[in-house]
N, C-alpha and C positions, 0 to 999 in steps of 0.2 A: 504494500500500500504506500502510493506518497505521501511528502509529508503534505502536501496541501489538501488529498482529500482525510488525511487524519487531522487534521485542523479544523475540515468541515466538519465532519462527522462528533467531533467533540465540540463543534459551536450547536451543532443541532439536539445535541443530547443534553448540554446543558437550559437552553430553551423551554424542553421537556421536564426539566425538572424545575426549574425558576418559581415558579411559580409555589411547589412544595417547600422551598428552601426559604421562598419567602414567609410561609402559613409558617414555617416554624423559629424565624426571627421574630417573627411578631409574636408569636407566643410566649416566645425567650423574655421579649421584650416587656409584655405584660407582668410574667411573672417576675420580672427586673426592677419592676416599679413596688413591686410589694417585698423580695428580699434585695436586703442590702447587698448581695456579693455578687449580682450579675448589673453590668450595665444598662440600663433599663431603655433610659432613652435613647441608647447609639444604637439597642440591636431593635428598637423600633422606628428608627431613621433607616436602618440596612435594611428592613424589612419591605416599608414602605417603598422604595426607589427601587427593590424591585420588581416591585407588582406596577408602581406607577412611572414607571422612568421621565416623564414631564414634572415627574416633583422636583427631583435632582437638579434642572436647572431653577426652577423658580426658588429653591433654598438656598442654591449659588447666588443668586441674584440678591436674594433677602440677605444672603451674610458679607457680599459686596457693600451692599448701602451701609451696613451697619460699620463694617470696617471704614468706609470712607467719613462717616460721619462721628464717627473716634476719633481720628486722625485729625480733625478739623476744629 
């Protein structure tokens, strides 16, 4: 096999699975809010940007402004 269709083959099977990777950072991430030793809110940000990936830039955008307007 080459490496470009093993490249594919591993972009298409991750795709397949994205979606379950994401049910269970949001999970993680839920139950992150209630104990203290999992990050709660990053693995329900990593969760999120999976399932939504138009979040990612508009939280780029939101922590832009915010940076520029500290700096300022």
């Amino acid at each position: 096999m080459s490496r470009k269709s093993r490249l594919v083959e591993d972009i298409r099977l991750f795709r397949k699975k994205k979606p379950i990777l994401a049910v269970v950072f949001i999970i993680l991430g839920l139950s992150g809010l209630i104990l203290p030793i999992l990050p709660g809110w990053l693995l329900l940000i990593f969760g999120i940007i999976l399932l939504f990936p138009s979040f990612e830039d508009r939280l780029k955008d939101k922590f832009e402004k915010v940076r520029r307007d500290f700096r300022s």
